[in-house]
SEVEX-230074 format. One record per residue: residue number from 1; chain; x, y, z of N, C-alpha, C in turn. Coordinates in steps of 0.1 Angstrom, whole numbers, always signed. Layout:
% SEVEX-230074
NUM:A:X:Y:Z:X:Y:Z:X:Y:Z
...
% end
This chain:
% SEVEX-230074
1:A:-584:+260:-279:-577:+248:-284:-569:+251:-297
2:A:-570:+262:-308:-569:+263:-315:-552:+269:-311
3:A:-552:+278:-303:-539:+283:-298:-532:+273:-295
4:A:-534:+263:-290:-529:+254:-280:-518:+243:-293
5:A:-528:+241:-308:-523:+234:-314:-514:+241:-325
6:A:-520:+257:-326:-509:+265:-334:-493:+265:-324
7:A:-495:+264:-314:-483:+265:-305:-476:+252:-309
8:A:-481:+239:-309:-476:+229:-312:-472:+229:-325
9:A:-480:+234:-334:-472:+234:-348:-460:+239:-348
10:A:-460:+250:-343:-451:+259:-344:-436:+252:-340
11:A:-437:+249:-326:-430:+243:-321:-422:+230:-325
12:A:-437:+219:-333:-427:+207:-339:-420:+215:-354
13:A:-423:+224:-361:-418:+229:-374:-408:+237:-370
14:A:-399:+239:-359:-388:+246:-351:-384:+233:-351
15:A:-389:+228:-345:-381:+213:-344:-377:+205:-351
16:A:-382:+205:-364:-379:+197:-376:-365:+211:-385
17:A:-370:+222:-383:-358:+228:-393:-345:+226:-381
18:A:-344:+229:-364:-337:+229:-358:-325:+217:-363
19:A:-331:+206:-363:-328:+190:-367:-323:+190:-379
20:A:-328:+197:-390:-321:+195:-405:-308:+207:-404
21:A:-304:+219:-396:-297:+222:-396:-287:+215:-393
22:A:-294:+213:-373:-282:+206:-368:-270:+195:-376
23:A:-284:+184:-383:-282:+175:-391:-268:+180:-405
24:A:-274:+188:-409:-267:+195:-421:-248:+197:-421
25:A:-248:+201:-405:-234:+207:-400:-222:+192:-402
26:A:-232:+178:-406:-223:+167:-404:-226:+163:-419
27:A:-234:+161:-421:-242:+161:-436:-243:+161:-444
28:A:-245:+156:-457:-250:+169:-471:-264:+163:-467
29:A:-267:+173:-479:-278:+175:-479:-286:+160:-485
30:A:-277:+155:-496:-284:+143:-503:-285:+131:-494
31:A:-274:+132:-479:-271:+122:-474:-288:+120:-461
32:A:-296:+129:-465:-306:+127:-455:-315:+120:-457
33:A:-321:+120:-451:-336:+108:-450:-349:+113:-441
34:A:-361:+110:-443:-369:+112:-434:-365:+108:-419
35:A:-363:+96:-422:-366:+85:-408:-350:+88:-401
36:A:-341:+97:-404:-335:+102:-400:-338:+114:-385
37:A:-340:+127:-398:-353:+134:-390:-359:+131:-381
38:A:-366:+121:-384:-377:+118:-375:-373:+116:-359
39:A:-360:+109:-363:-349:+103:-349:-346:+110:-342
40:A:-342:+123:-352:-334:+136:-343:-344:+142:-337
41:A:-357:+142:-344:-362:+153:-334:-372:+145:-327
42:A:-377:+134:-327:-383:+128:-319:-397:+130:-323
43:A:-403:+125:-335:-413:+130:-339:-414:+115:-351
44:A:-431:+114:-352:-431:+102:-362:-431:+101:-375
45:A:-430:+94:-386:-431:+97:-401:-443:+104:-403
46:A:-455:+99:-393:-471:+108:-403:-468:+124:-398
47:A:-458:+130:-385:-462:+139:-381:-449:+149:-392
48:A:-439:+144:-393:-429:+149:-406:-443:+153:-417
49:A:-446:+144:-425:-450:+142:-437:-467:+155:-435
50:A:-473:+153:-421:-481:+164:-419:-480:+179:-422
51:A:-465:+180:-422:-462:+194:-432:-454:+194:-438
52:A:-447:+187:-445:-439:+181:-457:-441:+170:-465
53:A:-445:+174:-474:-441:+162:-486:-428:+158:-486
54:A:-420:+162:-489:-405:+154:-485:-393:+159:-482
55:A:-381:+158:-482:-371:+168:-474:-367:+177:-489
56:A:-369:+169:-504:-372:+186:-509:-381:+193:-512
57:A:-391:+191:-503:-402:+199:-500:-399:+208:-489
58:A:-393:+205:-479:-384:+215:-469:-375:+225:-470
59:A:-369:+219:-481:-359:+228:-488:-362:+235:-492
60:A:-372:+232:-504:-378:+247:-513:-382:+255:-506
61:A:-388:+254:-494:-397:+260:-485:-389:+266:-481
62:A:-376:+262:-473:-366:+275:-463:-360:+283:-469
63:A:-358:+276:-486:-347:+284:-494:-358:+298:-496
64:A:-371:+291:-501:-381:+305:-502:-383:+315:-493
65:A:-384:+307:-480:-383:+319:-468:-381:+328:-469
66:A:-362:+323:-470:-351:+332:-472:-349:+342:-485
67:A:-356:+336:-493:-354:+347:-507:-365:+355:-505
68:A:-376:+352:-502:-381:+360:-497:-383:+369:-490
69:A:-376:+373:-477:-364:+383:-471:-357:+392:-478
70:A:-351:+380:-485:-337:+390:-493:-343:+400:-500
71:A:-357:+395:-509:-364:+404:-523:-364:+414:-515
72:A:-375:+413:-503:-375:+432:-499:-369:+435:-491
73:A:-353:+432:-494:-340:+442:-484:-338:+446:-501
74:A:-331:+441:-509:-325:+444:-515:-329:+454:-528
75:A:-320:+465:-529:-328:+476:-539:-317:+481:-547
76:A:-320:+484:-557:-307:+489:-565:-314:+505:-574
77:A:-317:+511:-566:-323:+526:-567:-316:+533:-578
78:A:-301:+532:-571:-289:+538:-579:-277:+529:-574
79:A:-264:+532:-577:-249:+534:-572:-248:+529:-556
80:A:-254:+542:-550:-250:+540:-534:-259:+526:-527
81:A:-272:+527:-533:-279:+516:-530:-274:+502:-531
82:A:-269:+500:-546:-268:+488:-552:-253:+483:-544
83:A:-249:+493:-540:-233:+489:-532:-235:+485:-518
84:A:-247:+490:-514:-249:+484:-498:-260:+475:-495
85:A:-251:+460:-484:-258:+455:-486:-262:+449:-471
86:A:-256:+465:-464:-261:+459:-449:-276:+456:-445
87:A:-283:+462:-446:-295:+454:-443:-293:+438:-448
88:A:-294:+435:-460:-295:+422:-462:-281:+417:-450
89:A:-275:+413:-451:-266:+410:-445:-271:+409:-429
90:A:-272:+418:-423:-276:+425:-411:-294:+411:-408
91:A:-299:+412:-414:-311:+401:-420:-305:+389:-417
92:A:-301:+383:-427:-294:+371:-425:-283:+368:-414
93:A:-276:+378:-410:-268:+375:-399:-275:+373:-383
94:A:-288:+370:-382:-298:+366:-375:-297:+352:-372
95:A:-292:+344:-388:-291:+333:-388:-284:+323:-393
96:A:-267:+334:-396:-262:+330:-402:-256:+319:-404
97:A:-253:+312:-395:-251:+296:-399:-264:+289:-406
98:A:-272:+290:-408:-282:+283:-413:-283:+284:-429
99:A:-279:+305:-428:-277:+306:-444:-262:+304:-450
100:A:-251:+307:-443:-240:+298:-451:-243:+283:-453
101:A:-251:+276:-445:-255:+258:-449:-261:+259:-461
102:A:-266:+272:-459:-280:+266:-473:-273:+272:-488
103:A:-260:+285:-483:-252:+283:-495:-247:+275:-501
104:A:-242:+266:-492:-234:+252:-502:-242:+238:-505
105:A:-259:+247:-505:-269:+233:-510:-273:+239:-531
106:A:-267:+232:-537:-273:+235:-548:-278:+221:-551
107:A:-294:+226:-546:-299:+213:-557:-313:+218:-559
108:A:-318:+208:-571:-331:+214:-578:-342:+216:-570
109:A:-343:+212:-561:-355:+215:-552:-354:+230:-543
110:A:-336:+238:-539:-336:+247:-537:-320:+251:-534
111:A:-318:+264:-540:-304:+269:-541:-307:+283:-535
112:A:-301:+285:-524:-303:+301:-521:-291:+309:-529
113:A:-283:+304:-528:-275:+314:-538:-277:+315:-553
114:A:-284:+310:-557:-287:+307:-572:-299:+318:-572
115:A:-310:+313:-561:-320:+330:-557:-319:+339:-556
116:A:-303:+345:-550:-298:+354:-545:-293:+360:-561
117:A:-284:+354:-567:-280:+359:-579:-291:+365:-590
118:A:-302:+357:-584:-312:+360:-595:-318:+374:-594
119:A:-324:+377:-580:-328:+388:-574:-320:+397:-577
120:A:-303:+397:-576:-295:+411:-573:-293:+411:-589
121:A:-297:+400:-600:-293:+405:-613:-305:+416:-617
122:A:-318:+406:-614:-329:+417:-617:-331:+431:-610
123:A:-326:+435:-598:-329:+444:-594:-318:+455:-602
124:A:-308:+450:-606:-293:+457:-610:-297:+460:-625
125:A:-302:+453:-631:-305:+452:-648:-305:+467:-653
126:A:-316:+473:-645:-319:+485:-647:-306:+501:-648
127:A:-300:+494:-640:-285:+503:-636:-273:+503:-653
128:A:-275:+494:-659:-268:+490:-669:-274:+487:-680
129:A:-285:+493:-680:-288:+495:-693:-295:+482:-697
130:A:-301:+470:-691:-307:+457:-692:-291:+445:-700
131:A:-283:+448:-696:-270:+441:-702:-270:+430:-687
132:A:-274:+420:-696:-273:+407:-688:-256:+401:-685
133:A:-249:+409:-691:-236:+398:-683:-232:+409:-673
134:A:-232:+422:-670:-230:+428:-664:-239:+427:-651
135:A:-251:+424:-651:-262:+427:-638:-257:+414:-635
136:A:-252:+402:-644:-245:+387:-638:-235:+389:-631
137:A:-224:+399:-635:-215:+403:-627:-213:+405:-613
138:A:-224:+416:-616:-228:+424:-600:-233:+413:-592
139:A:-244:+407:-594:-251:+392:-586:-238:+386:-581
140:A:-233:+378:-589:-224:+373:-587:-211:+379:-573
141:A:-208:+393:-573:-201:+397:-566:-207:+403:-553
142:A:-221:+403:-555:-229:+410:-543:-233:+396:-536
143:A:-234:+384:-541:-234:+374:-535:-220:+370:-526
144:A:-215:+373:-533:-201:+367:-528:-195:+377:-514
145:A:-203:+392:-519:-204:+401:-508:-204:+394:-489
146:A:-218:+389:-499:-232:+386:-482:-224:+374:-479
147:A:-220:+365:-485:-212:+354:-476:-203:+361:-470
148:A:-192:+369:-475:-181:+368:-470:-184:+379:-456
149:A:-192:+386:-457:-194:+392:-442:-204:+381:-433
150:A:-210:+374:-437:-215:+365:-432:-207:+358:-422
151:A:-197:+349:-432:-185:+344:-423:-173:+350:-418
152:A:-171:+363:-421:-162:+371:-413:-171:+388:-407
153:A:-178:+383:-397:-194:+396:-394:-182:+407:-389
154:A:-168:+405:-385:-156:+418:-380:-158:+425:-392
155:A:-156:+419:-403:-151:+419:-415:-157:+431:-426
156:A:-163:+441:-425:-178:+445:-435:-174:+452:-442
157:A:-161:+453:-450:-159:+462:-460:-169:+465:-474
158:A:-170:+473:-478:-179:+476:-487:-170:+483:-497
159:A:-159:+486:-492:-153:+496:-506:-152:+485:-520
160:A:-149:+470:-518:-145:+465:-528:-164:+469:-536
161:A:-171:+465:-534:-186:+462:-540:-187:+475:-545
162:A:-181:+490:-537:-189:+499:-544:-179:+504:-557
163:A:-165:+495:-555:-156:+497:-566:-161:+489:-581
164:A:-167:+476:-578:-170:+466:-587:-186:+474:-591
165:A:-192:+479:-583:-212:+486:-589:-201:+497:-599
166:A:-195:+508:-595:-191:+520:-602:-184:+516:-617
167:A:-175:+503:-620:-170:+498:-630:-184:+493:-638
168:A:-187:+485:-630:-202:+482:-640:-210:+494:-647
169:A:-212:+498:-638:-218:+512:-642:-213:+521:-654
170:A:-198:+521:-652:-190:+528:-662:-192:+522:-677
171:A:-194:+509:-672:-191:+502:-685:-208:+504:-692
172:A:-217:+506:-689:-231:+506:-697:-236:+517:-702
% end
């Protein structure tokens, strides 16, 4: 029995993020509702609320997923490291429409790119000598990285990133 209702979990919590995506593509984020949800995926308010407290309780939770992922792709050893970001990328392009959506969600309950900058500042810090506007730099353009091969996956240059890590670098 026990299998039988982890299958069903599983299955309606596929079905509720399936629904906020789908939902998302017409959307914002603020424009949602439970009983919205509930409509698209065909599921009642108690069975939503049975694993959610509320849709930014969903949020926090997928944006965490995903930063969670990111933390252990992402490493900034040295230089060559801190410039490549195919794994992460390569990771996220699994599901990439879901994470460009959840790029252009900044709200307090959950911002993946705000996670993302946080992660590549801390892992970078060390590269530069702990100089906070420089490891902001790098975040900042290693974010800007993972989108843009995200939405153009032809697209995967890396020369610009390992030109912008080597300047940083120069400069600490």
């Amino acid at each position: 029995m026990t299998q039988m209702s982890d299958l069903r979990t599983r299955r309606t919590l596929f079905a509720i993020d399936r629904t906020f995506f789908n939902l998302l593509k017409t959307h914002d984020f603020t424009d949602l509702n439970v009983s919205l949800i509930c409509a698209e995926t065909h599921i009642t308010r108690s069975t939503f609320y049975q694993y959610y407290l509320d849709l930014d309780d969903w949020l926090e939770r997928i944006v965490g997923r995903y930063a969670l992922e990111a933390q252990s792709l992402i490493s900034c050893a040295d230089q060559a490291s801190a410039a490549d970001l195919s794994a992460l990328v390569a990771k996220f392009q699994e599901n990439h429409d879901a994470v460009l959506m959840l790029f252009k969600i900044h709200h307090p309950a959950g911002d993946l790119q705000a996670e993302l900058v946080k992660l590549f500042a801390t892992a970078f810090a060390p590269l530069v000598q702990q100089d906070d506007y420089l490891a902001q730099l790098y975040a900042q353009a290693a974010v800007v990285s993972v989108s843009w091969q995200l939405q153009h996956p032809k697209d995967l240059r890396q020369q610009p990133l390992t030109s912008v890590v080597q300047a940083l670098c120069d400069q600490a």
